[in-house]
KOLTOR-867343 format. One line per field, with one value per residue (C-alpha): residue number from 1; residue in three letters; x, y, z. Coordinates in nm, 4 decimals. Layout:
N
pos	c(NUM|...)
code	c(ALA|...)
east	c(X|...)
north	c(Y|...)
up	c(Z|...)
//
This chain:
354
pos	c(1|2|3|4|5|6|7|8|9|10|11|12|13|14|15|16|17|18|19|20|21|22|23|24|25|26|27|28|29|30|31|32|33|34|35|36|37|38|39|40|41|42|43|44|45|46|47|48|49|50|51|52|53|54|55|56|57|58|59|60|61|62|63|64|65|66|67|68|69|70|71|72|73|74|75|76|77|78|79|80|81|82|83|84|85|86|87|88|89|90|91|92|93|94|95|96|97|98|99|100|101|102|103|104|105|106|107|108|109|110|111|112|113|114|115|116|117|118|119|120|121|122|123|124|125|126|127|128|129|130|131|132|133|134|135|136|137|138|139|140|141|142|143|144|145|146|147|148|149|150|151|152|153|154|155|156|157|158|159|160|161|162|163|164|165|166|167|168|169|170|171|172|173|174|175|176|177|178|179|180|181|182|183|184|185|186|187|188|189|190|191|192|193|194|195|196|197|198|199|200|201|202|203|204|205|206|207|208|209|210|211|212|213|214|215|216|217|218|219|220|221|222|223|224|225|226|227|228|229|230|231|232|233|234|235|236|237|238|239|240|241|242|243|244|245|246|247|248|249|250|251|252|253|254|255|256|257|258|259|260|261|262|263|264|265|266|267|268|269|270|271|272|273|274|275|276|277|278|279|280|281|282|283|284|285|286|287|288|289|290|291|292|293|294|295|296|297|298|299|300|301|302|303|304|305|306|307|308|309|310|311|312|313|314|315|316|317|318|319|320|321|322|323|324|325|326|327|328|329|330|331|332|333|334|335|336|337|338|339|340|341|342|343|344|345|346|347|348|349|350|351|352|353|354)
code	c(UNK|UNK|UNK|UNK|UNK|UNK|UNK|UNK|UNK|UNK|UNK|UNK|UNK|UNK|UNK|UNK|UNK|UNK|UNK|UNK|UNK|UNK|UNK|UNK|UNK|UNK|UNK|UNK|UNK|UNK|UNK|UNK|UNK|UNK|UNK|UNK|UNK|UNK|UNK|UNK|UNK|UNK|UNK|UNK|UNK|UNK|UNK|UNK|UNK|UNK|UNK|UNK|UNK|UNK|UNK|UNK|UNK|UNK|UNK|UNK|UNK|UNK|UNK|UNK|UNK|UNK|UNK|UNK|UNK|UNK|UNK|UNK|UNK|UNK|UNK|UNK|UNK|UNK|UNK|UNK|UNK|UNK|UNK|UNK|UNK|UNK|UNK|UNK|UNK|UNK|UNK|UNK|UNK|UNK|UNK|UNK|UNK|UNK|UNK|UNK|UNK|UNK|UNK|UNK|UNK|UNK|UNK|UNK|UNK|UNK|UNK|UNK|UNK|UNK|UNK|UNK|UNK|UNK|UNK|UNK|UNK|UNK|UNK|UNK|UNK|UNK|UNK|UNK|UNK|UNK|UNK|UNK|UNK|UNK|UNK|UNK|UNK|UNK|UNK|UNK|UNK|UNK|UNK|UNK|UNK|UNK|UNK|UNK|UNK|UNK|UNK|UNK|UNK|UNK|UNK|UNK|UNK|UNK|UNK|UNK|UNK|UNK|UNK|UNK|UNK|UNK|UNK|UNK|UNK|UNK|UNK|UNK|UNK|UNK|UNK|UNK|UNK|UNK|UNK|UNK|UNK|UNK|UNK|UNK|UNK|UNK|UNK|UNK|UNK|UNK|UNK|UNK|UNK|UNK|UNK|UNK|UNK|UNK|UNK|UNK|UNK|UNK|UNK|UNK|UNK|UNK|UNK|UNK|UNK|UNK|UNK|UNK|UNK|UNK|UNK|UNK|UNK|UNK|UNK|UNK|UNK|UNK|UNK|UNK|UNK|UNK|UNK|UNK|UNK|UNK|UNK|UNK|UNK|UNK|UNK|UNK|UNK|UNK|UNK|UNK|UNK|UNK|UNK|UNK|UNK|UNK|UNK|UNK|UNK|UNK|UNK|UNK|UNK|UNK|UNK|UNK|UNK|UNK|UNK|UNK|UNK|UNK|UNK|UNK|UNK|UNK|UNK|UNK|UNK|UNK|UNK|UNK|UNK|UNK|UNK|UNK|UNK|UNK|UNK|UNK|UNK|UNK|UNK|UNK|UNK|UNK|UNK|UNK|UNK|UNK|UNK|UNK|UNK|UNK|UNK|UNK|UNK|UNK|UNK|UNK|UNK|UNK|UNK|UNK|UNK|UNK|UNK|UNK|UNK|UNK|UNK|UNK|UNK|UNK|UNK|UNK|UNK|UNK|UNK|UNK|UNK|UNK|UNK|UNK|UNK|UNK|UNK|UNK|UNK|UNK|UNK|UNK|UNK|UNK|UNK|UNK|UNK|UNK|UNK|UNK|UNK|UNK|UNK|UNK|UNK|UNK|UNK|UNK|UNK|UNK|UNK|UNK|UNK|UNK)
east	c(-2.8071|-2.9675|-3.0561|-3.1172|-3.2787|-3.0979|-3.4140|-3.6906|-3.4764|-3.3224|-3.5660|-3.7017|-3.4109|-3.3925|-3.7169|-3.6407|-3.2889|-3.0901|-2.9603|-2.5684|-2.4008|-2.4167|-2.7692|-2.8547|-2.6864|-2.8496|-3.2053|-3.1568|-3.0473|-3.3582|-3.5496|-3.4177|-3.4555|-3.8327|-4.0960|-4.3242|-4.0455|-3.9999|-4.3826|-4.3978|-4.1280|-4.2586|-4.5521|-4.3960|-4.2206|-4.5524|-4.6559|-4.3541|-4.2860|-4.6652|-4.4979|-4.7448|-4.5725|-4.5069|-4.2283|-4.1205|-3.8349|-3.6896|-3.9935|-4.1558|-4.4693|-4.6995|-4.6424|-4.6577|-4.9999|-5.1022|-4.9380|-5.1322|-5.4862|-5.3888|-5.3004|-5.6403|-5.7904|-5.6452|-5.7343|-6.0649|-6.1104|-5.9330|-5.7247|-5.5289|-5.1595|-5.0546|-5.1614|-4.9083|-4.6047|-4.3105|-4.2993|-3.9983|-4.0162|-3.9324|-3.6169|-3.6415|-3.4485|-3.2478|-3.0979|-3.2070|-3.1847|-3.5726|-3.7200|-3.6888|-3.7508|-3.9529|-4.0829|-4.1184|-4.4377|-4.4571|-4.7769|-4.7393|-5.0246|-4.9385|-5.1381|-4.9855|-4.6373|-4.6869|-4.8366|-4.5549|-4.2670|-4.4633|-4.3645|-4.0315|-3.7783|-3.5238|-3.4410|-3.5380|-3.6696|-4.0314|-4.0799|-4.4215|-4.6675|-5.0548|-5.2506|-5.3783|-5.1511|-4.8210|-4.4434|-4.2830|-3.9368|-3.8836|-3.5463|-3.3706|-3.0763|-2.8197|-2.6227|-2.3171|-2.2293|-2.5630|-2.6367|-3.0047|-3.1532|-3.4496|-3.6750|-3.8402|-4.1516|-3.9990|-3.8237|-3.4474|-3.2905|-3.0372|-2.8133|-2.6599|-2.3654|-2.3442|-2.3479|-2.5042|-2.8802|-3.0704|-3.3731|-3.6234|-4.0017|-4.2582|-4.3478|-4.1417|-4.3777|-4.2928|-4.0173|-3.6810|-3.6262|-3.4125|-3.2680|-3.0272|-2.7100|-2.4912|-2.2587|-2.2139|-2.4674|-2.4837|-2.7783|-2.9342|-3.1412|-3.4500|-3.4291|-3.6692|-3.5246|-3.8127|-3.7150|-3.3983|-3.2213|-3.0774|-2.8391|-2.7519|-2.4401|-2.2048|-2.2086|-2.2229|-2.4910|-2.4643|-2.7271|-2.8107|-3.1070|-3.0458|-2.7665|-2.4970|-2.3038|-2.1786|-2.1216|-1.9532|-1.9491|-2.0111|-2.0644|-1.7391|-1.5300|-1.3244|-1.4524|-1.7127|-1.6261|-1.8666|-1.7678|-1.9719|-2.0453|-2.2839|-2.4370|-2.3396|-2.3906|-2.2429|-2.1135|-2.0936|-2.0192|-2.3053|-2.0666|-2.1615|-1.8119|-1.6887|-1.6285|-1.6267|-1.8496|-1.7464|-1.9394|-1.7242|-1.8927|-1.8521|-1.8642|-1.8399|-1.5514|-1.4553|-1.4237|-1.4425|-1.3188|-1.5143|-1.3030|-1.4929|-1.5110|-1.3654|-1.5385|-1.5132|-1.1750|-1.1183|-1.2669|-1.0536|-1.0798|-1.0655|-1.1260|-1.5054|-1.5336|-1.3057|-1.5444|-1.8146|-1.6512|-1.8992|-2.1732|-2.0861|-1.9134|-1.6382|-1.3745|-1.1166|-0.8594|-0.6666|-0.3046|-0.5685|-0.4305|-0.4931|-0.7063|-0.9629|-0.8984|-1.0247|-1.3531|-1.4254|-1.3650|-1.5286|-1.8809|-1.8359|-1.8256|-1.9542|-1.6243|-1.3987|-1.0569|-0.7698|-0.4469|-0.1862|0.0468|-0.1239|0.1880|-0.0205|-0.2781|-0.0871|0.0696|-0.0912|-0.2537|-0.3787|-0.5541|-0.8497|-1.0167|-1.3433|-1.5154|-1.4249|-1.3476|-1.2269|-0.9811|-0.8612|-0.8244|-0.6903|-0.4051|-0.2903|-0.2848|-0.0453|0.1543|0.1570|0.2346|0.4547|0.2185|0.0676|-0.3157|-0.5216|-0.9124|-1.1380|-1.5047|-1.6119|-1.3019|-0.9465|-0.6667|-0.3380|0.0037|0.3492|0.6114|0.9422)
north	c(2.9452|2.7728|3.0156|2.8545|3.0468|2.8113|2.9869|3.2808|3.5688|3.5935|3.7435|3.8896|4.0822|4.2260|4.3805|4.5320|4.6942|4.4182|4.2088|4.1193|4.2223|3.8268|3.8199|4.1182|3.9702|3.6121|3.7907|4.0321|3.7742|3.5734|3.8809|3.9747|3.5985|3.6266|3.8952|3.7438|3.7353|4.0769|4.1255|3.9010|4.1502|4.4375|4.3928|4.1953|4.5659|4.7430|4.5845|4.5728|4.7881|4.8244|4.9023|5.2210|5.4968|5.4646|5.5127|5.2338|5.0454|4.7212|4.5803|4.5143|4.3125|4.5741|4.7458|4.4526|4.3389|4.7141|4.6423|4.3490|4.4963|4.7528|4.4390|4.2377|4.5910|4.6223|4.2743|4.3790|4.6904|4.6080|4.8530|4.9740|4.8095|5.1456|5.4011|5.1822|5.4202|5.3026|5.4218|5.3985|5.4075|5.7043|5.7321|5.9108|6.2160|5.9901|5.7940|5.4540|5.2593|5.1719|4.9243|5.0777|4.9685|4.7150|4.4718|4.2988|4.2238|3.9244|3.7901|3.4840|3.3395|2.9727|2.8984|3.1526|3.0079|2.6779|2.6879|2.9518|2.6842|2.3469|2.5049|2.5841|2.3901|2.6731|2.4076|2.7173|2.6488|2.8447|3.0538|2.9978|3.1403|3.0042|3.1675|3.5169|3.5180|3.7085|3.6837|3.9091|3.9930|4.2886|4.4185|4.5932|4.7795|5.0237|5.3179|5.3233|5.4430|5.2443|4.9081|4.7708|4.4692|4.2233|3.9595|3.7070|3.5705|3.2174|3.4171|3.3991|3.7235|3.9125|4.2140|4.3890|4.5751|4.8715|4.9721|4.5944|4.4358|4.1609|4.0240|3.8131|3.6956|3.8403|3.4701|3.1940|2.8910|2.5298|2.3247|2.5858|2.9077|3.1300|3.4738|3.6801|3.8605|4.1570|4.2597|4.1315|3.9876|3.7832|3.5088|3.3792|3.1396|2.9668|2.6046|2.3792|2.0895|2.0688|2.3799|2.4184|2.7905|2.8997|3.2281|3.2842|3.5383|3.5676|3.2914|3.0571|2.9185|2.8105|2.6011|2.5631|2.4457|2.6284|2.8474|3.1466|3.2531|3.5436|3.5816|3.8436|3.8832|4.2165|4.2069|4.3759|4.1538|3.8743|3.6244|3.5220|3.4629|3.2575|3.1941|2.9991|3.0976|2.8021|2.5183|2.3797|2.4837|2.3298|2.6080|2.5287|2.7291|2.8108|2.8657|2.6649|2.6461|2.4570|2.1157|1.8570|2.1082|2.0208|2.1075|2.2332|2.1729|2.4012|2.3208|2.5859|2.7960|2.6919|2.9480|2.9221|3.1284|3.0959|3.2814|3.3469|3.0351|2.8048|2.5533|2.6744|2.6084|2.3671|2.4403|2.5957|2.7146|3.0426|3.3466|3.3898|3.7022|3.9072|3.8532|3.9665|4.2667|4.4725|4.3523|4.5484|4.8875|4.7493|4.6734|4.4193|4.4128|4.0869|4.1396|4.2582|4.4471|4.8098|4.8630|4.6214|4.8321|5.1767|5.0156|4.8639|5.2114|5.3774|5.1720|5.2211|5.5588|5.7424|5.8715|5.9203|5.8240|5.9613|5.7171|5.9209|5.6386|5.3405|5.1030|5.1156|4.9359|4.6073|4.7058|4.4507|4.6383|4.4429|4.6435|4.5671|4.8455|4.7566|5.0356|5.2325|5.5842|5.7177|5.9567|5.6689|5.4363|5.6530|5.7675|5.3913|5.3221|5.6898|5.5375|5.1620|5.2328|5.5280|5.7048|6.0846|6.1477|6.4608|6.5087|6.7238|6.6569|6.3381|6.3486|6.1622|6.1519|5.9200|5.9909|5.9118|6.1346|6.2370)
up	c(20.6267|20.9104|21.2339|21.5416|21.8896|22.1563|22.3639|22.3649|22.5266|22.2079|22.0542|22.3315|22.4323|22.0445|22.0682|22.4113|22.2555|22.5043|22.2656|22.2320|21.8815|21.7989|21.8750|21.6803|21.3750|21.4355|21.4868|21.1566|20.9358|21.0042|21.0002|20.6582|20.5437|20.5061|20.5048|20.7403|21.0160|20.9783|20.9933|21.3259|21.4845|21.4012|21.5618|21.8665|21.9131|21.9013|22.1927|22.4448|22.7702|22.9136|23.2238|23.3912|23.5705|23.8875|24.1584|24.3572|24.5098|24.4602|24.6066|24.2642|24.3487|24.4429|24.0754|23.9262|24.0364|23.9056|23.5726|23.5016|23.5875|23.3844|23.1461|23.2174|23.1381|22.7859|22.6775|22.7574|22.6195|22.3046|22.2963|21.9951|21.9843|21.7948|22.0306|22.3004|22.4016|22.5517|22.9343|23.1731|23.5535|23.7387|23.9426|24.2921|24.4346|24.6339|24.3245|24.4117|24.1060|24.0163|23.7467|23.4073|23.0868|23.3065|23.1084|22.7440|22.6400|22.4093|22.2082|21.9774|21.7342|21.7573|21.4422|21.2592|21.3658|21.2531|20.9567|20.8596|21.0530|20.9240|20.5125|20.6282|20.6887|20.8526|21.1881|21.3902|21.7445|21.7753|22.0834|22.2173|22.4530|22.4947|22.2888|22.4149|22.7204|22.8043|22.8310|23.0582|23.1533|23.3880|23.3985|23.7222|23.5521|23.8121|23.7243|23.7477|24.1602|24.2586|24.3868|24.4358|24.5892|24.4283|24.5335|24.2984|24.3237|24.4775|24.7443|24.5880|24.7152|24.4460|24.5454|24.2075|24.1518|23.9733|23.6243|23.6053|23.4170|23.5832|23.3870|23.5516|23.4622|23.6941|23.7973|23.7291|23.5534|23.4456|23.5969|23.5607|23.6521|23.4112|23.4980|23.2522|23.3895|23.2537|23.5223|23.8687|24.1549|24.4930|24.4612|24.7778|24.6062|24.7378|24.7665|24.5273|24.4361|24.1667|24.0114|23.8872|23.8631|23.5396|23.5358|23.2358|23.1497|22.8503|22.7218|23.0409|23.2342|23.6150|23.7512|24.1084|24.2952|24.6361|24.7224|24.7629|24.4924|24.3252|23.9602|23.7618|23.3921|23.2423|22.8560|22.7928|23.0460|22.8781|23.0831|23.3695|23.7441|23.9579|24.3459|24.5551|24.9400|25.0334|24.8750|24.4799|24.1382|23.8219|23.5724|23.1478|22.8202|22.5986|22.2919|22.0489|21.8930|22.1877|22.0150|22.3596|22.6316|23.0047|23.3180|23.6004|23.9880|24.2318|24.6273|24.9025|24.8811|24.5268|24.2129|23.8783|23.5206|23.2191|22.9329|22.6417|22.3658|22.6049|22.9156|23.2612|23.4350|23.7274|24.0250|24.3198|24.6181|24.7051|25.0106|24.9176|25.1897|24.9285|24.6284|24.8349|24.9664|24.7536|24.8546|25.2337|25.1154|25.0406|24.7742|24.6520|24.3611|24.3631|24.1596|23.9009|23.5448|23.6430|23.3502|23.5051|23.8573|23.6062|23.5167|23.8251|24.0104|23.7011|23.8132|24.1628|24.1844|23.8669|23.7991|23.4707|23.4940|23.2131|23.2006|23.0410|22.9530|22.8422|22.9431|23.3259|23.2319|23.2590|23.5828|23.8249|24.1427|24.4531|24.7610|25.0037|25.1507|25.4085|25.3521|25.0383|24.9991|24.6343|24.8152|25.0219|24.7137|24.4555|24.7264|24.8189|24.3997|24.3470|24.6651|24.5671|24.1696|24.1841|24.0186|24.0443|24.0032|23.9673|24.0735|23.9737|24.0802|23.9005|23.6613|23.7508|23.5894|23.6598|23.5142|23.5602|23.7591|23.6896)
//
């Protein structure tokens, strides 16, 4: 069998414990295919999440410059990879969702890669690094109930949702920038016509050089929503099963779908102030399955909600609500669907009445 890494954050999200189910399979199998892959990994893990201590906000650069003197300092004290302890950053009081898991610390011996890749002829694409430097992703993850805002080091402004996973590089280098997506943002992205931007999510990439758009594609979700505020991106399938791959442009005001295993649908246009409703306080569910209403209020608000009788999930629900309030919500959906609901604390349950 013949494993191919379409790009580095394969492997790198495997060793950070990020990795999809497909990836983990493509990564083990090559793992398992050779004993020096498996050595290579295991000491790739040794080194990862070098991330100090330390409480902070979403403003990120000020730790960051402290995590790599502490980084310069290790390279020059030789310290010992196996005394290296996986640290997480601290949340606040408050709840504010704060950088954990922060960062993936990747070393590659180049000469050891290709003398091992020049003898074997697997058609795997090498990830690489200069010799003696770093790869870094940091990765801003929310709670469900939490939202958090980011700025990269080119000045593109994200806002996530909750129960969503951004992962970014501390500096973007060479001529793209590439960002990796689990769950739902609003990009505000920085203008260089140079420097492409890459989100990548599912398996769909949308590039765009400078603009506003908001994507959604949790890993559970059957498919990926992108909706574009300002500016142009062009949105594409990753899958490699898709036999003739199309690219699908989007223009101000235009949406697209991109269901899993198949290209992005036609572009069309759309009320773009409803799929950013989130991004203000509030809330939108657009003739939506109700099942898809659970999760969404399930994120939202750090809540568990029972269905009773599983024939509601397919009951469509539609509601708008500026500035949402669970007691609010879960009244219009009892009044709207005929439905009854019980609350206790955190826990909701909906059932049908006589």
């Amino acid at each position: 069998m013949k494993y191919k890494f379409k790009n580095k954050s394969i492997i790198i999200r495997y060793v950070a414990g990020n990795a999809t189910a497909k990836e983990l399979k493509i990564v083990q199998e090559w793992i398992n295919s050779d004993p020096i892959n498996r050595e290579l990994v295991e000491d790739l893990q040794k080194i990862w999440d070098l991330t100090p201590q330390e409480e902070f906000y979403v403003d990120v650069d000020v730790a960051w410059s402290k995590f790599q003197e502490r980084k310069k300092a290790i390279q020059r004290t030789k310290v010992d990879r196996n005394r290296l302890q996986p640290k997480y950053i601290k949340r606040n009081k408050s709840g504010v969702t704060l950088l954990r898991s922060a960062a993936v610390i990747l070393v590659f011996l180049i000469a050891g890669l290709s003398a091992y890749f020049m003898s074997h002829n697997d058609n795997i694409e090498v990830i690489t690094a200069e010799q003696n430097e770093f790869y870094t992703l940091k990765v801003l993850e929310t709670d469900r109930g939490e939202k958090a805002r980011v700025r990269f080091s080119d000045g593109t402004e994200v806002m996530l949702n909750s129960a969503s996973r951004l992962q970014f590089p501390q500096q973007f280098r060479g001529n793209t920038r590439e960002v990796f997506l689990d769950g739902e943002a609003f990009f505000k992205v920085q203008y260089d016509e140079s420097t492409p931007f890459f989100v990548h999510v599912q398996d769909a990439v949308i590039e765009v050089l400078g603009t506003e758009f908001n994507i959604r594609g949790w890993s559970e979700d059957t498919e990926v929503q992108v909706v574009v505020n300002d500016g142009m991106v062009s949105v594409s399938s990753t899958d490699e099963n898709i036999l003739d791959p199309e690219k699908i442009i989007l223009l101000k005001g235009n949406k697209t779908q991109i269901p899993r295993g198949q290209n992005p649908k036609p572009a069309s246009q759309t009320d773009v102030l409803y799929h950013l409703l989130w991004t203000s306080g509030g809330i939108h569910f657009n003739n939506i399955p109700f099942s898809q209403a659970v999760q969404d209020l399930e994120r939202r608000f750090d809540i568990n909600i029972t269905v009773t009788d599983p024939v509601l999930y397919s009951i469509p629900f539609t509601g708008t609500f500026q500035y949402a309030e669970l007691n609010e919500i879960l009244t219009v959906i009892s009044a709207s669907m005929g439905i009854g609901f019980t609350r206790e604390a955190r826990n909701i349950v909906f059932f049908i009445t006589e």
